[in-house]
Structures are given as structure tokens and as C-alpha cells.
N, C-alpha and C positions, 0 to 999 in steps of 0.2 A: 394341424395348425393351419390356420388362413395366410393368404398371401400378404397380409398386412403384418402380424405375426414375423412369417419370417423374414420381411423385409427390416423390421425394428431390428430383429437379430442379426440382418446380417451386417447394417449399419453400426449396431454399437458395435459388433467384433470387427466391422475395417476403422472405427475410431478409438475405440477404447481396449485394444486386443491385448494391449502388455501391463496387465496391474502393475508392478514393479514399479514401471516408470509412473503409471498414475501415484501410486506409495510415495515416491521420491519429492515429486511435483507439490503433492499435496504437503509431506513434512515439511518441504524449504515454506510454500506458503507459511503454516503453523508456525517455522521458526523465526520467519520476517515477523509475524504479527505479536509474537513474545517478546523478541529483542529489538526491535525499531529503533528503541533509544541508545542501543550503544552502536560503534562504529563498524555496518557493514561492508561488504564489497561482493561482489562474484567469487573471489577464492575465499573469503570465509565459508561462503554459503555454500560454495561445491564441497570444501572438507567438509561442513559439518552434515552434508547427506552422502560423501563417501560417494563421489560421482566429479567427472570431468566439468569446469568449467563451462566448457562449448557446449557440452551434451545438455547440461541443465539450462542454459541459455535459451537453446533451442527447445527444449520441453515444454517448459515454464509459459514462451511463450505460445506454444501449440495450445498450448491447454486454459492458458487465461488470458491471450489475445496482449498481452504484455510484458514486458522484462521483467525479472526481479528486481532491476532497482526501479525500476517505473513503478512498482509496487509498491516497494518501500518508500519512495518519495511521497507517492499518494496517500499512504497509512499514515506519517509524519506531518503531512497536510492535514489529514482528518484530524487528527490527534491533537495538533496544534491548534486547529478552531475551536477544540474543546477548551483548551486552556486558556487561550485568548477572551471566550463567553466567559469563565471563572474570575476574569482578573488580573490573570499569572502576568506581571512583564512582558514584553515581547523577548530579552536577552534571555530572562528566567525560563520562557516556552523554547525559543531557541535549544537551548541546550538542555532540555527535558527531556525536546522529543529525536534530540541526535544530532543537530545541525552546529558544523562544528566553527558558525561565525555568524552573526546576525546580519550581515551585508546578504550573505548566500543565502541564508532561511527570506528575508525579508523579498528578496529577488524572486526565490521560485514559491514563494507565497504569493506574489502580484501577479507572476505568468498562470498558475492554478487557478487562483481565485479572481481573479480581475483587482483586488485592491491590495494596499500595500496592508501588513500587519496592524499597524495604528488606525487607519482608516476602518478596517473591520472590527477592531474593538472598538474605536468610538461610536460604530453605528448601532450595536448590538448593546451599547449600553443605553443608546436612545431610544431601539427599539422595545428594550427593558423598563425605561420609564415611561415610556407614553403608554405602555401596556398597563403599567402598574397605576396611571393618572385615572381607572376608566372605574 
């Protein structure tokens, strides 16, 4: 082997040494991005990977530089600009994509995005017709 070689190896085994917890790490992701829309927390998501709260905190974010709820938020944000391009209400997307008030979706929709929920669909629906004017 080159010394380039085993340097790759010897980094991924001081970062990535314990599969399990990659395994672990990896299914809460998978389960956030299934279930976004009903009501998470840190103790559902620790029972449903059968691991400690704190431990999976700490995992989660070694490995994607984020919390699991900062994730979830983020998925629910994505998710919710989908809906908002469609049409869907902002109350209607609110509670689609999990947010259990449209004060608190509408709030951490303007801190994400820069605009408030309405003001994103209105623009994406002018940016729809000036498109469609051509």
C-alpha cells in the first residue's frame, strides 16, 4: 500500500470506526425524513432507534454537523416550500408538514427563508406568471 493508502485508512477508521453508531445515525435520519409530518421530539427518536437520548444528540450531530431537530426543522421547511409552490394554504402546509400552529411555522419560515410564508407564495406565483408571459 502507498502512504496515501494508508493514510485514507487510517482516517476513516479514527472517523468512521463504530458502523453501529453510523447504522443508528443514519436510521433516525431515514425516520425524520419519513415521518416530518407527525409530532417529533428527541425521546421519540431515541426510542424509535433504541438508544439514549444524549447519545443520539451527540451522534447525529458528529456526523451531520446538526441536531435532529435542526434537521427536522429544516426537512419541514423544505417540504413546506414545496407546498407553498403548489398552492396549498399556508394553515393547510402548516399542518401538513407537522407545525403544530401557524404563528410558529410562519415565525421559523421568515427566520429560514428570509420571508414570511405569504410573501413566498406571492412571489413564486409572479415568478410563475412572468415566466409563463414569455
Amino acid at each position: 500500500m502507498t502512504f496515501y493508502q494508508n493514510e485514507i485508512l487510517r482516517i476513516k477508521n479514527m472517523c468512521y470506526a463504530n458502523t453501529a453508531q453510523i447504522q443508528k445515525v443514519v436510521a433516525t435520519r431515514n425516520y425524520i425524513e419519513k415521518h416530518f409530518d407527525k409530532p417529533l421530539n428527541l425521546d421519540s427518536l431515541s426510542h424509535a432507534g433504541f438508544t439514549s437520548k444524549y447519545h443520539l444528540l451527540r451522534l447525529f450531530k458528529r456526523y451531520y454537523g446538526q441536531t435532529p431537530m435542526q434537521f427536522l426543522i429544516d426537512k419541514r421547511i423544505e417540504k413546506s416550500k414545496f407546498y407553498l409552490k403548489k398552492g396549498i394554504t399556508i394553515s393547510e402546509t402548516c399542518y401538513l408538514v407537522g407545525f403544530e400552529s401557524p404563528s410558529s411555522f410562519s415565525t421559523l419560515f421568515k427566520k429560514k427563508t428570509g420571508y414570511m410564508p405569504s410573501n413566498f407564495q406571492k412571489k413564486q406565483f409572479s415568478q410563475s406568471r412572468s415566466i409563463g408571459d414569455f
